[in-house]
C-alpha positions, 0 to 999 in steps of 0.5 A: 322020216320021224325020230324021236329025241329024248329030253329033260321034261325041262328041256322040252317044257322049254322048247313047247314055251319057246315055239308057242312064243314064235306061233309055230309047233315044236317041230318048225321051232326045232328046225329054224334053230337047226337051219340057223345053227348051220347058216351060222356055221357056214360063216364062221368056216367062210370067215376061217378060210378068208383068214386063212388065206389072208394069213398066207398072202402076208407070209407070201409078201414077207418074201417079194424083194422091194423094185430095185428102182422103188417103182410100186405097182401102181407106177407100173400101171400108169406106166403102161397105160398109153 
């Protein structure tokens, strides 16, 4: 499939300057920034959901009541290993 894109004679001298730099046609160029652009949104929305689940993990914890006898989970562990 085949579109046209209009741009600034600017904008386009740009990019031809930009692609002949890397070796490649306009096009590859215009394609490697478009699969880099989505590769780093796609870790700037991993990174959002990892924050938000860490957000929510710490406000989950804000409610757990400490052991009435001060055990931590690791005396649990080893109390239940033979």
């Amino acid at each position: 499939m085949s579109q046209t894109i209009e741009l600034s004679d600017e904008s386009a001298a740009l990019l031809k300057q930009q692609a002949d730099a890397h070796g490649v046609t306009v096009d590859a160029w215009v394609q490697a920034l478009a699969r880099e652009k989505a590769r780093l949104d796609d870790i700037h929305s991993g990174r959002q959901k990892a924050q938000a689940a860490a957000a929510r993990i710490l406000e989950i914890q804000k409610r757990v009541k400490p052991d009435p006898d001060g055990l931590t989970v690791r005396d649990y562990i080893d109390h239940s290993r033979p």
